[in-house]
C-alpha positions as CSV (number, residue, x, y, z in Angstrom):
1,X,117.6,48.0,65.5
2,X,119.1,46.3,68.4
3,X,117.6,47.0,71.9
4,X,120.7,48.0,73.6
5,X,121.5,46.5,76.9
6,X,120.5,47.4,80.1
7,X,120.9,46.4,83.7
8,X,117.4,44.1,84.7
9,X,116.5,45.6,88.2
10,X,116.5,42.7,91.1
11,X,112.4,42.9,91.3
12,X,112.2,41.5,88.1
13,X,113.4,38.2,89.3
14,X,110.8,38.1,91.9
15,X,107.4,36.1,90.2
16,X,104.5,38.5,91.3
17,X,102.0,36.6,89.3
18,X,102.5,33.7,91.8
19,X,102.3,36.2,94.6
20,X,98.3,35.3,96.4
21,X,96.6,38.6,98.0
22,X,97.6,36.7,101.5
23,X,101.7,37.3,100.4
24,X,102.9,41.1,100.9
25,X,106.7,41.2,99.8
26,X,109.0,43.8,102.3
27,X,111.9,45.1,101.5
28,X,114.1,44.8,105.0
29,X,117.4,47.1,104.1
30,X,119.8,48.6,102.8
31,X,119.2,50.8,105.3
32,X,118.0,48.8,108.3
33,X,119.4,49.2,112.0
34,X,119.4,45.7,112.4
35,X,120.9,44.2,109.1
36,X,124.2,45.0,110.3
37,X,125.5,46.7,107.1
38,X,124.4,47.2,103.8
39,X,122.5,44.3,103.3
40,X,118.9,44.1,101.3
41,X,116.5,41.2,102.3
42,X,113.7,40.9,100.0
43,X,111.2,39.3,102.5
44,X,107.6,37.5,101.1
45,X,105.6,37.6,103.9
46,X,102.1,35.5,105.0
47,X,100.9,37.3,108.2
48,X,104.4,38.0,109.9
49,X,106.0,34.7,108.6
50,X,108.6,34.4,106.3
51,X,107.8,32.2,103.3
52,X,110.9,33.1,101.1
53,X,113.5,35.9,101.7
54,X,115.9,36.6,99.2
55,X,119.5,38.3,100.5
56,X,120.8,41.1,98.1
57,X,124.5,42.3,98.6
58,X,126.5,44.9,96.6
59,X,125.7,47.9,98.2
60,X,129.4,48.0,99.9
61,X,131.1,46.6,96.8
62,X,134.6,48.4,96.6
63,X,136.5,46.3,94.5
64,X,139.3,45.3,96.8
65,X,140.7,42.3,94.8
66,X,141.5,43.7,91.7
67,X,142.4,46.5,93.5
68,X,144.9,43.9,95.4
69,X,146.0,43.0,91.4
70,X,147.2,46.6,91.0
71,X,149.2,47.2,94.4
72,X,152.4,45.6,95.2
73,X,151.7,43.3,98.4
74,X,153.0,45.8,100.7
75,X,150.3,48.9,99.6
76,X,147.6,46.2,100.0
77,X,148.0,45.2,103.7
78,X,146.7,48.1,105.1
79,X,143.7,47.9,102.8
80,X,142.7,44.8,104.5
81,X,141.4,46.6,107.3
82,X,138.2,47.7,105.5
83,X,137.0,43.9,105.3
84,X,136.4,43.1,108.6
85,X,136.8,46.4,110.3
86,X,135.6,44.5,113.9
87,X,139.2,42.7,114.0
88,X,141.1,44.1,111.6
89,X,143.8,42.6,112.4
90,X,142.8,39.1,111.9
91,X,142.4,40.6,108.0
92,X,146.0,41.6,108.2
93,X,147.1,38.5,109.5
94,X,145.8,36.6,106.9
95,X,146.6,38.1,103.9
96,X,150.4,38.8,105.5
97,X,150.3,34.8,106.1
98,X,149.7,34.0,102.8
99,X,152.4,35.8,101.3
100,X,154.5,34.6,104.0
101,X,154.0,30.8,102.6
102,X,154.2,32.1,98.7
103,X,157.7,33.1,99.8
104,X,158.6,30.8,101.9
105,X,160.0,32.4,104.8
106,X,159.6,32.0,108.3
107,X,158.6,34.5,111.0
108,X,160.8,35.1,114.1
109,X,159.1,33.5,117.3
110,X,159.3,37.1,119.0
111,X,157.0,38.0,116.1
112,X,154.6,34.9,116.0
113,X,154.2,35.1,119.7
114,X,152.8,39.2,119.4
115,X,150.5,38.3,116.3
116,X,148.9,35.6,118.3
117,X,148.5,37.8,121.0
118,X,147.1,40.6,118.3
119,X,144.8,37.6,116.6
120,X,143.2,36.9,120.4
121,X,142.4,40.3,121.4
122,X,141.0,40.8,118.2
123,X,139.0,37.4,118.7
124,X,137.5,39.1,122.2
125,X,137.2,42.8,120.6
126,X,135.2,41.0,118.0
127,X,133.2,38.6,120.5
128,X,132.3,41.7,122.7
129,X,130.8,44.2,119.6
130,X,129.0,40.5,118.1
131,X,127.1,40.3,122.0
132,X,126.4,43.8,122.3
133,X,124.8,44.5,119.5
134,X,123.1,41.1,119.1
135,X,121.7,41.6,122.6
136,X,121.0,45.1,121.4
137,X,118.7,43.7,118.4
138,X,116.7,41.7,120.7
139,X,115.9,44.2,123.0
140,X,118.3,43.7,126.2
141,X,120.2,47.6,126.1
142,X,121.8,47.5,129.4
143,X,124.3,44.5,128.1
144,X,125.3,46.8,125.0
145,X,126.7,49.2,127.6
146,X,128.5,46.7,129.5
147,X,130.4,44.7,126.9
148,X,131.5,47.9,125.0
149,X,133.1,49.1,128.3
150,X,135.4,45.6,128.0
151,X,136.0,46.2,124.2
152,X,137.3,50.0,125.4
153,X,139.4,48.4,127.9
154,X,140.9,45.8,125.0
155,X,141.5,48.8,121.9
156,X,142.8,50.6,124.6
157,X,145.8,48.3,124.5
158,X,145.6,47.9,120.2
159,X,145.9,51.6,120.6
160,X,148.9,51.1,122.6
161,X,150.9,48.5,120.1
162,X,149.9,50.7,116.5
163,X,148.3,53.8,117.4
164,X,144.7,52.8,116.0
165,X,142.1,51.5,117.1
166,X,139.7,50.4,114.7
167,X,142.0,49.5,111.4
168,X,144.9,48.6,112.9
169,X,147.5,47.7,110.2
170,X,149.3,46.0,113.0
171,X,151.1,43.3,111.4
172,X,153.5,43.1,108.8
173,X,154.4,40.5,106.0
174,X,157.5,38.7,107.6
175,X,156.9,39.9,110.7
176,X,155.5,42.6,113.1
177,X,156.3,46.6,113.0
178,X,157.3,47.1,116.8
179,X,157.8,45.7,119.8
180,X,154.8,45.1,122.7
181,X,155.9,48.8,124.9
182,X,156.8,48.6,128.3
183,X,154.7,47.9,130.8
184,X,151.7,46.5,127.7
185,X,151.7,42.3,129.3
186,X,151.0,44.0,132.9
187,X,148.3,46.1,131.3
188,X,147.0,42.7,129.3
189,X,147.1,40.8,132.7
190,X,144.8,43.0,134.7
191,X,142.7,43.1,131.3
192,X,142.7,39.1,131.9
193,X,142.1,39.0,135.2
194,X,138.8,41.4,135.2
195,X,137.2,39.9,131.9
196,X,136.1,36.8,133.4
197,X,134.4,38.4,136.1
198,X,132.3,40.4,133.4
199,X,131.3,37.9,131.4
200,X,130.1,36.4,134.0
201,X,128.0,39.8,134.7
202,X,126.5,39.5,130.9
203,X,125.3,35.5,132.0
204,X,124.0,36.2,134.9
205,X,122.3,38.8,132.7
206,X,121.3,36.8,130.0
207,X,121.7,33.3,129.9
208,X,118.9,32.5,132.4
209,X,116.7,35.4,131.5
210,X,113.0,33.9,130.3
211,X,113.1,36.6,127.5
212,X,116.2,35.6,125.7
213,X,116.1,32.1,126.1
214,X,112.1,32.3,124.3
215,X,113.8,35.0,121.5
216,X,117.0,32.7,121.2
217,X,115.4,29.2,121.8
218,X,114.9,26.9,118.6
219,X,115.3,30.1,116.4
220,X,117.4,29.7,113.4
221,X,118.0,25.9,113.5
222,X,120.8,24.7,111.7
223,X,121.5,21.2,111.4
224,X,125.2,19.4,110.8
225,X,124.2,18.8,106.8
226,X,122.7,22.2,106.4
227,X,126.1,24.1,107.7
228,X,128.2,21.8,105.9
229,X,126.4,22.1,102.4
230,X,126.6,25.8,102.5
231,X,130.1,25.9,103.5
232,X,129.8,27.6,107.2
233,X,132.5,27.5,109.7
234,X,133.5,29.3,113.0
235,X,130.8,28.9,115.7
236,X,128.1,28.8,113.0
237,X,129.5,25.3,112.2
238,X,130.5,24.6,115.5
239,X,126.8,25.5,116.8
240,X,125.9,22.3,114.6
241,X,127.9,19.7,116.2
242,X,130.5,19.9,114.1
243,X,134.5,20.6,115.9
244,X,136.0,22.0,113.9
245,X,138.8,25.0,114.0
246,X,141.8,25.5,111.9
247,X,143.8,26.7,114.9
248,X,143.6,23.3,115.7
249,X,143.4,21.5,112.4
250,X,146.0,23.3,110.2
251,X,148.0,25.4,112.8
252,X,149.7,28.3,111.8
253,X,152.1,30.8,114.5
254,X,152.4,29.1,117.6
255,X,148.6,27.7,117.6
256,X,150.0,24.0,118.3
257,X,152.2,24.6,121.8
258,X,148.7,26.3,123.6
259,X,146.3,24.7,125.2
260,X,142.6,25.8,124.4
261,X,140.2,23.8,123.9
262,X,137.3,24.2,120.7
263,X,133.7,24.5,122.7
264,X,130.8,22.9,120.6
265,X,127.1,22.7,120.5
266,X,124.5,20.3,119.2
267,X,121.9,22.7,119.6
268,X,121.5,23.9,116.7
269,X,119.7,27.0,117.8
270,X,120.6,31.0,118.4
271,X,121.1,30.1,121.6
272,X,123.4,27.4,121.8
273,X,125.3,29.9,119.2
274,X,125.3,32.3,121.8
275,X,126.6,30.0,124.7
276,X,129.6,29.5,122.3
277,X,130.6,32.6,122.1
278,X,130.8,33.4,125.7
279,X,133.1,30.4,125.9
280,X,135.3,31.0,122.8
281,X,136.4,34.2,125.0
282,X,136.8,32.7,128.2
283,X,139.4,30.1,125.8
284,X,141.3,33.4,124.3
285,X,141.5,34.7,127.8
286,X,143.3,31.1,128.6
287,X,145.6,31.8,125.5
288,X,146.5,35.2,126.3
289,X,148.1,34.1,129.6
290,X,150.0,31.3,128.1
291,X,151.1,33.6,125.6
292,X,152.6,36.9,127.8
293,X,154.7,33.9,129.6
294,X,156.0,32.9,126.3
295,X,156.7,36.2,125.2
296,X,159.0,36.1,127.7
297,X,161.5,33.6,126.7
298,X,161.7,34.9,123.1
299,X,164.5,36.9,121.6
300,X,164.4,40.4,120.4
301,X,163.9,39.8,116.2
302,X,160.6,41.1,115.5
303,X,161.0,40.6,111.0
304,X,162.1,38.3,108.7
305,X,166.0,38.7,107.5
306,X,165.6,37.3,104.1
307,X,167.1,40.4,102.0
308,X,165.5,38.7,98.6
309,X,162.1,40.1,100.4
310,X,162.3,43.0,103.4
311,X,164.9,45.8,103.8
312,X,167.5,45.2,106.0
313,X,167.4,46.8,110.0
314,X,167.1,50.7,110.1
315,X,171.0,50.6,111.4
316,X,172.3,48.7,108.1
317,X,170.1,51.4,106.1
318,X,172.0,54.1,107.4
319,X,175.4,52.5,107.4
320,X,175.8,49.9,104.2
321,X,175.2,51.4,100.9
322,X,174.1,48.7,99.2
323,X,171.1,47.9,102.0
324,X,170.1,51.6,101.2
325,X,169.5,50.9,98.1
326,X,167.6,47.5,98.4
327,X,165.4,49.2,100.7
328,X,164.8,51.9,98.1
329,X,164.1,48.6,95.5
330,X,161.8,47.3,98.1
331,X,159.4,50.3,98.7
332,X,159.2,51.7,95.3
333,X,159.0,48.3,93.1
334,X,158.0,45.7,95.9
335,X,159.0,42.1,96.4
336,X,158.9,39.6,93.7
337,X,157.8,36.3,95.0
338,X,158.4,32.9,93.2
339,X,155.9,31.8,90.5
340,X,153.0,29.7,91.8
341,X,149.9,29.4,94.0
342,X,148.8,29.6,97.6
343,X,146.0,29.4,99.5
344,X,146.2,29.3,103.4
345,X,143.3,29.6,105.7
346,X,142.7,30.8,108.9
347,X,140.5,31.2,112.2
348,X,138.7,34.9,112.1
349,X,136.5,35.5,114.9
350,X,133.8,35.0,112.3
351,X,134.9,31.6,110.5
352,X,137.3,30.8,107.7
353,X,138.8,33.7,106.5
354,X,141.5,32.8,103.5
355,X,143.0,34.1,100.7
356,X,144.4,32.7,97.2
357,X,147.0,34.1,95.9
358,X,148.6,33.8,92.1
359,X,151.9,35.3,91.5
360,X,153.4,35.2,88.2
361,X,157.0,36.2,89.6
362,X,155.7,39.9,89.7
363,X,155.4,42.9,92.4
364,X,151.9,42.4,91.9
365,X,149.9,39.3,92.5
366,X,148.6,38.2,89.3
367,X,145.1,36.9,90.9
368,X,144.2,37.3,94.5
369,X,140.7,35.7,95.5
370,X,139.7,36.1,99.2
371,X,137.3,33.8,101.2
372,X,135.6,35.3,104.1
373,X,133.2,33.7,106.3
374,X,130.4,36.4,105.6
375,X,129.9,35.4,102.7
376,X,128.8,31.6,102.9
377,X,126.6,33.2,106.3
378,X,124.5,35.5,104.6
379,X,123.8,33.0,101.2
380,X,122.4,30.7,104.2
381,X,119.5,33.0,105.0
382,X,117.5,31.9,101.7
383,X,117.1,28.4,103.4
384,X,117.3,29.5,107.3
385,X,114.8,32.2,107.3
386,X,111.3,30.8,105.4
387,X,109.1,29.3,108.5
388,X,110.4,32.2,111.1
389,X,108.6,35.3,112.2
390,X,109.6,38.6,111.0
391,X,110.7,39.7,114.5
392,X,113.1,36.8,114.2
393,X,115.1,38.1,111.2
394,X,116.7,40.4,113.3
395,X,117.7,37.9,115.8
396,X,118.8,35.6,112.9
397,X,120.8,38.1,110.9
398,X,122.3,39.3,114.5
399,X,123.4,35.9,115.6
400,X,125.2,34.9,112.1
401,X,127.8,37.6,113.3
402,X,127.9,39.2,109.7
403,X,129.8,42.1,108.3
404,X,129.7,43.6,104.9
405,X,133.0,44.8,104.5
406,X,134.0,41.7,104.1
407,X,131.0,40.1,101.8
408,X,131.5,43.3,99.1
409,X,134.6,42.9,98.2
């Protein structure tokens, strides 16, 4: 009689008999305040040093590409969200890009200006919760309070564009929903004009203090070959020396007229990590004014015109018969790109965020595979954590900048 088979629970892969009475093994998570989701560390411990951890992830798993294989592209945008729920609509971005390329179309500049401006508050939304909570884990409190008063101030003015203000479904494939309303670039330029100020508050907070520098300092070392073999990228591969940023590198929108530049740090450490982020946002706040004086100059066509792929304007809907029923084509049955493969990265807040797409001429893509920078940060931890403290895993895990909804996918 066969044994049937059965699921081998993770513990089993752990070798106990090579465990010495000086090793205790510690489970840190699922449920930890401090492992920033759902995340399961299986820590081996001598004293309060960390001679192997092991990361366990699944706990979040929701299926989302095959679900992706089932929806027609349109259904799936919104879905994005739920990856990186911290700047959603980098998520939305990305996947809407990619189709955008499988099709071949081109979005109007009146559109590519407001999604850059969407993709840099995001990139400051997402740079404020990261130091909050990060400063948070180590122990400073009164900085958590300051930077989620900014990151109000910024979803107040998500709010205003979509009406959401944590999954924001704020972008479109071919294009953007609505116009920015009245009165939003005045609202984004006092935003602008105060944030500097603040984070100048959290440094003079932090960046000199004795105990974050000594929590920070030479914790979580990561040379230029280690981030490179495990595939990092956004300021964990920048915090090794290495400039790199697709913005620049592969530009997509209007990334190549701005001027920014991309900050880097041969550090190494947590801290030079940290210094990084503070001036990644003082370099969105230099986009966003660039960008509300472009916006400008650009016309009033906020989608694509191609018929093969989006319904018509709302007045040719009402008016032409034949528009109507497209549009009724397009909703209920979806587009039907051209046969062939894509994959187009971009610049997240957190690193290379991409996605592959298949299509086999269908309303549904035949394979969609999603790279998220997550990922790649939290399979690091195996070699980055043996030789640290315990107390340090928190700062560690904190200052990779993970989130789970985008590692269970």
């Amino acid at each position: 009689m066969q044994t049937p088979n059965r699921l081998i629970p993770f513990y089993e892969n752990i070798a106990f008999d090579r465990i010495s009475d000086n090793v205790m093994v510690v489970n840190f998570g699922p449920q930890h305040p401090s492992a920033h989701g759902q995340l399961r560390l299986i820590l081996e411990l001598e004293g309060e040093k960390v001679v192997k951890a092991t990361p366990e992830i699944g706990y979040l798993h929701r299926g989302m590409e095959k679900m992706a294989e089932n929806m027609i592209y349109n259904e799936f945008l919104p879905t994005t969200d739920r990856m990186d729920y911290i700047a959603a609509s980098s998520n939305n971005y990305a996947f809407a890009l990619s189709v955008e390329r499988l099709l071949g179309v081109e979005v109007p500049r009146r559109a590519q200006v407001i999604r850059t401006m969407l993709l840099e508050l995001n990139r400051i939304i997402s740079h404020l919760f990261w130091l909050a909570t990060h400063a948070l884990d180590v122990g400073a409190m009164s900085i958590f309070l300051y930077c989620f008063r900014e990151r109000e101030f910024a979803i107040d003015l998500i709010e205003d564009y979509c009406g959401a203000r944590l999954t924001h479904s704020s972008v479109r494939i071919g294009g953007v929903p609505l116009d920015l309303p009245k009165g939003w670039c005045e609202q984004l330029k006092h935003f602008l004009d105060e944030l500097p100020k603040q984070i100048a508050l959290y440094e003079g907070i932090l960046t000199e203090n004795r105990i974050w520098r000594m929590r920070l300092e030479n914790v979580g070392v990561i040379s230029k070959e280690m981030a490179k073999s495990w595939g990092l990228s956004g300021v964990l591969l920048r915090g090794s020396g290495v400039e790199w940023d697709i913005r620049k590198e592969e530009p997509y929108e209007i990334y190549d007229e701005l001027e920014f530049d991309i900050p880097t740090s041969d550090s190494n450490d947590s801290y030079g990590r940290y210094l990084l982020y503070i001036e990644e946002m003082r370099q969105s706040v230099r986009i966003l004014y660039q960008l509300i004086e472009k916006y400008k100059t650009t016309d009033t066509l906020l989608m694509c015109e191609d018929t093969r792929y989006f319904s018509a304007s709302k007045e040719q809907i009402m008016t032409q018969n034949y528009s109507l029923m497209q549009h009724f084509v397009l909703v209920t049955q979806g587009m039907r790109p051209p046969v062939g493969e894509i994959y187009v990265p971009t610049e997240s807040p957190k690193g290379e965020l991409g996605f592959f797409i298949c299509s086999r001429g269908e309303p549904y893509p035949y394979r969609l595979k999603i790279r998220t920078p997550s990922f790649f940060h939290t399979g690091i931890l195996q070699d980055l954590l043996p030789g640290h403290y315990l107390a340090d895993v928190v700062t560690i895990i904190g200052n990779t900048n993970i989130v789970f909804g985008e590692i269970d996918r």
